[in-house]
N, C-alpha and C positions, 0 to 999 in steps of 0.2 A: 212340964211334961218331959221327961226322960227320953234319950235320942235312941232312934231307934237301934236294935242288937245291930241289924250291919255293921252303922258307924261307929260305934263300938269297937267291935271287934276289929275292923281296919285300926284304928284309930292306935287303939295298945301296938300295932305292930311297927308302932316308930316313936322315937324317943320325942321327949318336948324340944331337945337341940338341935333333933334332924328335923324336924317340923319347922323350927325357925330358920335352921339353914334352907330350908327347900318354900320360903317365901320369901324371906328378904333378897332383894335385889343387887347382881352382880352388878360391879361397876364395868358400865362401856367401857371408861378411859382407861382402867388398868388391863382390860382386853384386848385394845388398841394396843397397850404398852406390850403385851406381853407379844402378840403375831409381828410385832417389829424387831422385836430380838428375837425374835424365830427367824426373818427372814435376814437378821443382817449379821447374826451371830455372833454379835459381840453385846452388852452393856452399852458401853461409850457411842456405839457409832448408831444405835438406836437410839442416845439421847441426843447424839446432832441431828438426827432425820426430825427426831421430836422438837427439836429445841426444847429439852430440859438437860438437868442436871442427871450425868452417871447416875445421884446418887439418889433422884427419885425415880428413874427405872426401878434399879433395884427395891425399894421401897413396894410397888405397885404390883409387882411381880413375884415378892414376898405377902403381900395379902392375898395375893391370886391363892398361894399356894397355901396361906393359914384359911383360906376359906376353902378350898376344897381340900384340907387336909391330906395331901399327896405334894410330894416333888417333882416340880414344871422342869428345872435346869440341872444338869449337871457344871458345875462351877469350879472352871480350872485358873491358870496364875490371870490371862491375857483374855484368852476365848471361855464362850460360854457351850452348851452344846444342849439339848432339847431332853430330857428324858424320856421313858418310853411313855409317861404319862402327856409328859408336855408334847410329844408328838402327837399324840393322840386328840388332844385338846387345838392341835396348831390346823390337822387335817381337818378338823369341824369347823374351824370359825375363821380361818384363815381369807377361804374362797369368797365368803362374807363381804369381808372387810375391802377385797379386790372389786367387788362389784358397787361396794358403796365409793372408793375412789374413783373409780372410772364412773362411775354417774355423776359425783361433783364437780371432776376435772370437764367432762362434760359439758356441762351446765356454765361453769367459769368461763372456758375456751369462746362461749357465747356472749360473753357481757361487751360491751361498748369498751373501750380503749388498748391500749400497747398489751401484747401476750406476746410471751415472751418461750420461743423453742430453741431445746436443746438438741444440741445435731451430734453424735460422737462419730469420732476418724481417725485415723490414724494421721501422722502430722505433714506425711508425703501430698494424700491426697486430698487434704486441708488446704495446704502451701499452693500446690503445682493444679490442682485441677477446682474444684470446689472456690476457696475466696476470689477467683478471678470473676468467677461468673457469676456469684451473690448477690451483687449489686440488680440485676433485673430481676430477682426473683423478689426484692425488698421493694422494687420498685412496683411491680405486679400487686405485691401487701405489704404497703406500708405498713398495717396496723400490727405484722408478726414482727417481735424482735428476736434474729438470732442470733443465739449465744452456741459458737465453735468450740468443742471440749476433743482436745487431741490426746489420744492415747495409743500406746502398742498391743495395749491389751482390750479382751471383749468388752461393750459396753453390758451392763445388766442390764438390758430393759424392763425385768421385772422389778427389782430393788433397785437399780439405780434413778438420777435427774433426767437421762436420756430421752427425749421424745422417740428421735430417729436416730438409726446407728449405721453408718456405709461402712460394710465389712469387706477385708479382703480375703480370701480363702477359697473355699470348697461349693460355696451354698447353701450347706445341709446346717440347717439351724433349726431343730426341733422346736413344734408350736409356736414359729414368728410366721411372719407372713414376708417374702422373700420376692423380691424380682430384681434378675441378674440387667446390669447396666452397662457392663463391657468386657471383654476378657485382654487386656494386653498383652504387647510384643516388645520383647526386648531388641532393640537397638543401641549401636553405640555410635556415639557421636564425638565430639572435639573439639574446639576453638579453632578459628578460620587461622589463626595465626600457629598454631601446632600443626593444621592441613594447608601449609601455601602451596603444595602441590596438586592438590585435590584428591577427591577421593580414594581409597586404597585398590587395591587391584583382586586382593583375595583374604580370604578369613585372617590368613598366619600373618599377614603382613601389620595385625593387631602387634603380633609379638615384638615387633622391634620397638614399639615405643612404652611410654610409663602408662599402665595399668590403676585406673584410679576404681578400687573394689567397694560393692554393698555391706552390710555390717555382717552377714556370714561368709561371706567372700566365696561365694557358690555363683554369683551371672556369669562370670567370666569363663568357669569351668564348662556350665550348661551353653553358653553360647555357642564357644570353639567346637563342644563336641558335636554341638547339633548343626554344624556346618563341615561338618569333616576334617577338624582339628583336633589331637592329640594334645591336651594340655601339659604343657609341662609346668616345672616348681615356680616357674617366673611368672605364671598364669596368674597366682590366688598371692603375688605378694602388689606390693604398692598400700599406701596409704587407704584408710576404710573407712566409711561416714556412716552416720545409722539411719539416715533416710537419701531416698532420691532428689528432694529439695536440697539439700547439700550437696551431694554431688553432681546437680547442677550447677552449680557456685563453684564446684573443682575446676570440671570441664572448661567453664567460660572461662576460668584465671590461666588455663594452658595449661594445668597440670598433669593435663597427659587424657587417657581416652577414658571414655565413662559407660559403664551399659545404664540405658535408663529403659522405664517402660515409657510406649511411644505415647502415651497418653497425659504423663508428665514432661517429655519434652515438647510438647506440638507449640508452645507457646515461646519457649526460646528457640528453636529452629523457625518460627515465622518469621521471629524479630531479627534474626542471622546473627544470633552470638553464640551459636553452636551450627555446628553443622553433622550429616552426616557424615562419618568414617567409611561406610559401606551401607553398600543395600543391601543386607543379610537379616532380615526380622526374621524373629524367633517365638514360637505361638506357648504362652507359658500357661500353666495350668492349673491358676488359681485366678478368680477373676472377681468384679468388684459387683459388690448387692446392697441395694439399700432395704435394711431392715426395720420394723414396728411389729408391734404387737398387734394380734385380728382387735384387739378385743378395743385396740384404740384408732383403728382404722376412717374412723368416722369423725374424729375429731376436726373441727377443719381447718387448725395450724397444721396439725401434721397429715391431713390429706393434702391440701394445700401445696406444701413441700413436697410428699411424696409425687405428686402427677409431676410437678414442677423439674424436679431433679430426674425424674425419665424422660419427658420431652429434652432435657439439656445433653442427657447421654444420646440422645438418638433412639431411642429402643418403641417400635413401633406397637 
């Protein structure tokens, strides 16, 4: 019996190759492959995330593209970059692929033994405030293992290993979910043995001694002026560290005075190998937030953490 005219006539209006392309089935994995070089933008560091080879990315990624007969990447020496197809195709299936992570990390974060969170920081507030006080939060759960990943730079918590990220800045961190933890003050303090007089008398009386500076060499300008001190060229010179964990390590060897935030010294001023120089704190304008994603808020290594590390800051 002959099919009826409808499907017929449907029928003629697509080829026998577009027929078989619009039945056989795309492959997951190379879908998988493809929204990770979307989101890490290179080849190579989409096969570290994958653990494969550069050279089966690419592989995966070229069948993407001989089966949908369009180009996914544009393909430069180092970087790769998305075409306006493969944007297209990264917009659809992307969000997907986020929601089936975040349901297996899920699901994982739940099984019986050691889980294991990453925490990113910068390596000041690693050193001086964070690993001192680690130890009761691992004792609270034993079962979370963390791993301290220090950087100067933002954690991705979309594409990166970051569980949680304690940012210093502003706050404004479009779609994280944000609760500020402290704002520090700069003070400057010294070595009991650089102050055997004790403390100084007034702002300027900073200037007669050696000047140990941050890595943009800007507290010492901001301090003086915001105490009614004209800084002069002696101000911004002295030896410079790139975090406040070292120059607390200046200060205690007597190197001269140090501005630190009071949140990183509170631990060597208890122990008295630094002292204050002056009572003159200074309210600075960037302050500390621990940051995660909403969408992994619920996990319970990093709620865990999260409630954990606000009750540590204080923040009611």
């Amino acid at each position: 019996m002959p099919p009826p005219a409808q499907t017929i006539s449907l029928a003629e209006r697509f080829s026998s190759s577009k027929l078989k392309c619009m039945t056989s089935p795309v492959s997951f994995g190379a879908l998988r492959t493809f929204v990770e070089v979307g989101r890490q933008g290179s080849i190579k560091r989409a096969a570290r995330e994958l653990n494969v080879t550069p050279g089966a990315v690419s592989q995966q990624v070229k069948a993407l593209e001989s089966r949908f007969g369009v180009q996914l990447l544009e393909r430069g020496n180092r970087e790769v970059k998305l075409s306006a197809h493969g944007l297209r195709l990264f917009g659809k299936i992307a969000p997907g692929f986020e929601q089936i992570d975040a349901a297996v990390r899920l699901f994982e974060d739940r099984r019986p033994g050691p889980q294991t969170l990453v925490v990113s920081t910068v390596p000041s507030f690693a050193a001086c405030w964070l690993t001192p006080r680690l130890g009761r939060f691992t004792a609270q759960h034993p079962q979370v293992e963390v791993q301290i990943e220090t950087s100067v730079q933002l954690a991705d918590l979309a594409n990166g290993p970051a569980d949680v990220a304690i940012r210093h800045g502003s706050g404004r961190y479009p779609g994280l979910d944000v609760v500020s933890l402290f704002s520090p003050r700069l003070v400057v303090v010294g070595s009991p043995s650089l102050l055997v007089h004790g403390p100084l008398h007034s702002p300027a009386d900073c200037l007669r001694y050696p000047l140990l500076q941050d890595r943009d060499r800007a507290d010492w300008p901001i301090w003086l002026e915001a105490n009614g001190v004209k800084p002069t060229r002696s101000a911004a010179k002295g030896p410079s560290y790139a975090d406040d964990a070292l120059l607390i390590q200046g200060a205690i060897a007597g190197q001269g005075l140090a501005i630190l935030r009071d949140v990183y010294a509170a631990r060597a001023l208890e122990s008295g190998s630094i002292v204050l120089a002056i009572d003159a704190p200074v309210p600075t304008s960037a302050g500390y937030f621990v940051v995660v994603r909403p969408d992994r808020i619920a996990i319970p290594k990093i709620a865990a953490f999260r409630q954990w590390i606000i009750h540590e800051a204080g923040v009611s």
